[in-house]
C-alpha positions as CSV (number, residue, x, y, z in Angstrom):
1,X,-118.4,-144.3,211.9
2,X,-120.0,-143.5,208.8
3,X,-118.2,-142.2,205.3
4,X,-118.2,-138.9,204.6
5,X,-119.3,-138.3,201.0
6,X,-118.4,-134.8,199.6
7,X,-120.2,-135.2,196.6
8,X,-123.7,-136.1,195.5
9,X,-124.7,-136.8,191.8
10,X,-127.4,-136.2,190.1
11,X,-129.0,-137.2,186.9
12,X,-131.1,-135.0,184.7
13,X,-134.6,-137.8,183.8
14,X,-134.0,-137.0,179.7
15,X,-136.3,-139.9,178.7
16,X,-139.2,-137.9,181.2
17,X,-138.5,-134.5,179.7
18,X,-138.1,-135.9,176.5
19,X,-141.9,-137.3,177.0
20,X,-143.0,-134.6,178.3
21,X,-142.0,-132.5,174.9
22,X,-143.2,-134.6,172.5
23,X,-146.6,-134.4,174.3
24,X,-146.6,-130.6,174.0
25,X,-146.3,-131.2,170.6
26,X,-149.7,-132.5,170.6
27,X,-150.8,-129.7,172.5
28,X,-151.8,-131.5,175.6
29,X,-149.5,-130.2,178.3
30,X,-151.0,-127.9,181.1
31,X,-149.3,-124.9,181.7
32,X,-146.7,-126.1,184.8
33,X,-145.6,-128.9,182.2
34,X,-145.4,-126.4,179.2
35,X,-142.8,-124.6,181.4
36,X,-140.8,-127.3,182.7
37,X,-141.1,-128.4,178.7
38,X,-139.7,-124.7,177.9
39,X,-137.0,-124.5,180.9
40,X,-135.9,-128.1,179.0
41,X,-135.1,-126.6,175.8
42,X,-133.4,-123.6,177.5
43,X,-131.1,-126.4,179.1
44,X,-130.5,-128.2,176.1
45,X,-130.5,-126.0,173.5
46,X,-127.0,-124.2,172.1
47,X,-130.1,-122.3,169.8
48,X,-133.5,-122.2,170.5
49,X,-135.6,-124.9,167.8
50,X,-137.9,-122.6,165.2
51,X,-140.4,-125.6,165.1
52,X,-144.1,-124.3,164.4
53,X,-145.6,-126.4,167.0
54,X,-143.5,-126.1,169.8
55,X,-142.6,-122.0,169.3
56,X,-147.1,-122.1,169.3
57,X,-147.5,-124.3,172.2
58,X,-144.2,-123.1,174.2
59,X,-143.8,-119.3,173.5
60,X,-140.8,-119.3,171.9
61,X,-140.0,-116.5,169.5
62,X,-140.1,-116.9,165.6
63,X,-136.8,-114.3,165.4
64,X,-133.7,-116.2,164.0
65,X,-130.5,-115.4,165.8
66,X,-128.9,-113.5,163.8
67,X,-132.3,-111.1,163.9
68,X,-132.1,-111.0,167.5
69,X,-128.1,-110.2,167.3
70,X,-129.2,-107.4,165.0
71,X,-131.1,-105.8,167.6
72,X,-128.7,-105.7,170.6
73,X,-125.6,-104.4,170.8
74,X,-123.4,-107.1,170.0
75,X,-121.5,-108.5,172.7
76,X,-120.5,-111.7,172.7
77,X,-118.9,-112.2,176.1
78,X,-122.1,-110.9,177.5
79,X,-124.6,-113.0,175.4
80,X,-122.1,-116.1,176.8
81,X,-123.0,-114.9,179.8
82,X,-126.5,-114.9,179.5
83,X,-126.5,-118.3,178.1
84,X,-124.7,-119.8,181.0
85,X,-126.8,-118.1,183.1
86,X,-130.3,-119.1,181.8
87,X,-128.8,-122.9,181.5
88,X,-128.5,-122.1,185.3
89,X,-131.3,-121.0,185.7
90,X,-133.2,-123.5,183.8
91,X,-131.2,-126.4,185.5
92,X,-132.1,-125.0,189.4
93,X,-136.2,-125.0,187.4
94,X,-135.7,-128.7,186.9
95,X,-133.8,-129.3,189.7
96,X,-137.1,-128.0,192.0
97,X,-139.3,-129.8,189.8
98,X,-137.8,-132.9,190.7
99,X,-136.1,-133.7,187.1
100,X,-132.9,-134.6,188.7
101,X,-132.3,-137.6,190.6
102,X,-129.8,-138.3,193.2
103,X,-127.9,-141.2,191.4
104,X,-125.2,-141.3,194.0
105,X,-122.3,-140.2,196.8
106,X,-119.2,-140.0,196.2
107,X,-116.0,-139.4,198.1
108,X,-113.3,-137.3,196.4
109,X,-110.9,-134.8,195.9
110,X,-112.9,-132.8,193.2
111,X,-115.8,-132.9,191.5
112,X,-113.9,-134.4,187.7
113,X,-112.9,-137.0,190.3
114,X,-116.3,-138.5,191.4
115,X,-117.8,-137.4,187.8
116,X,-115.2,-139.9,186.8
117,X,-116.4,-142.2,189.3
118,X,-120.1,-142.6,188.2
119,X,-118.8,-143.6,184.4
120,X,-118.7,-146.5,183.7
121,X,-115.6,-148.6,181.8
122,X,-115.0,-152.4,181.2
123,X,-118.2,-152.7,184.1
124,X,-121.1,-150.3,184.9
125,X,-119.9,-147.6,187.4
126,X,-122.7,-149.0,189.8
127,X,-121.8,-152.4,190.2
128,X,-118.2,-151.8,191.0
129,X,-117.2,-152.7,194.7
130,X,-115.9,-149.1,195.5
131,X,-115.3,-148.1,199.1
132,X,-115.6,-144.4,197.9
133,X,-118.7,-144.6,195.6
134,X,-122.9,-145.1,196.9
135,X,-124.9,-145.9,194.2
136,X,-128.3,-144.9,195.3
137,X,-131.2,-146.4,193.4
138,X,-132.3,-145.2,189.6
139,X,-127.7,-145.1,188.8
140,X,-128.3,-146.7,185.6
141,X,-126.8,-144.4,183.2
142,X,-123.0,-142.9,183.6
143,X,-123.0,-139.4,184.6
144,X,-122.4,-136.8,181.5
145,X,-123.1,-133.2,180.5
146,X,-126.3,-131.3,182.0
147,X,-126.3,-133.8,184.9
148,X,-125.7,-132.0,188.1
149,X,-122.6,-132.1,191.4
150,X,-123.5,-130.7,194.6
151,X,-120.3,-130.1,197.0
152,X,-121.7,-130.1,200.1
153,X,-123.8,-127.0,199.9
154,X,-123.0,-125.7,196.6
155,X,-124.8,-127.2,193.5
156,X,-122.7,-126.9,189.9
157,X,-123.8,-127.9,186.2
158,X,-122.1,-130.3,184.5
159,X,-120.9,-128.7,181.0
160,X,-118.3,-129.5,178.8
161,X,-115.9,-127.5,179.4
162,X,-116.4,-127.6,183.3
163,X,-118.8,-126.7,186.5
164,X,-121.1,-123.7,186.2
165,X,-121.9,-122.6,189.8
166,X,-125.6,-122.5,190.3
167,X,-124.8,-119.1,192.9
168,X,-122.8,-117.5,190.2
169,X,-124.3,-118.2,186.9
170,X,-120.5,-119.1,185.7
171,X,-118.1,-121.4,185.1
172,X,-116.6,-122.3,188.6
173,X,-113.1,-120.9,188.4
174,X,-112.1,-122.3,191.5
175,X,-110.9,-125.9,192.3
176,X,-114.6,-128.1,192.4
């Protein structure tokens, strides 16, 4: 009988999407790689970058944040929102574009759990005998912020301060 493994890890390629930017800023990116560049920076960014060359090549605005505050009715639990949404949103972009790699399975009791399982300490996580963890081919970095969990079905964010639900938009306020 084989192992049921609740979770599956996956690891968001940086190095690739890192490539993939600085090419843009040499202006040679089509247009599907000049989104995935700008679904990137959406992901990673806390605020967007006001670089000449990439706002030119990637659409971004030239507004500073506290201009774009200005015009909108200031709301900050709703502009939270919307950032945890578009990092969602961005993320499931990346995810389809095959910018996440399945790293591993692992079998837990929540998702901290097997996060905590595919990081590595005194020995890389991936070369541990562990009854309860698959490495799958490409587990060479420990698993951190902006990678992705899937629970079965359901497919969460990494972040900081916890799992945003990639049905929901938010934080996962349930047990992951």
């Amino acid at each position: 009988m084989s192992k049921e493994y609740q979770y599956r890890i996956y690891h968001v390629e940086r190095e690739r999407l890192m490539a993939l930017e600085r090419e843009g800023r040499n202006n040679n990116l089509g247009e599907q790689n000049c989104e995935v560049v700008r679904q990137y920076i959406i992901l990673t960014s806390n605020r967007p970058r006001r670089d000449s060359t990439v706002s030119k090549c990637f659409k971004l605005g030239t507004k500073t944040i506290d201009e774009m505050a200005e015009e909108i009715d200031f709301d900050e639990h709703k502009l939270l929102q919307d950032k945890m949404k578009a990092k969602v949103s961005a993320a499931k972009f990346l995810v389809n574009a095959g910018f996440y790699k399945e790293v591993g399975r692992v079998a837990a009791d929540t998702a901290d759990e097997a996060c905590l399982m595919t990081m590595s300490v005194h020995q890389e996580w991936y070369l541990k005998k562990n009854a309860n963890v698959l490495p799958l081919q490409g587990a060479w970095r420990d698993t951190a912020s902006l990678d992705v969990v899937a629970w079965f079905d359901e497919f969460f964010l990494k972040m900081p301060l916890g799992y945003l639900s990639f049905e929901r938009g938010m934080y996962a306020e349930e047990l992951v």
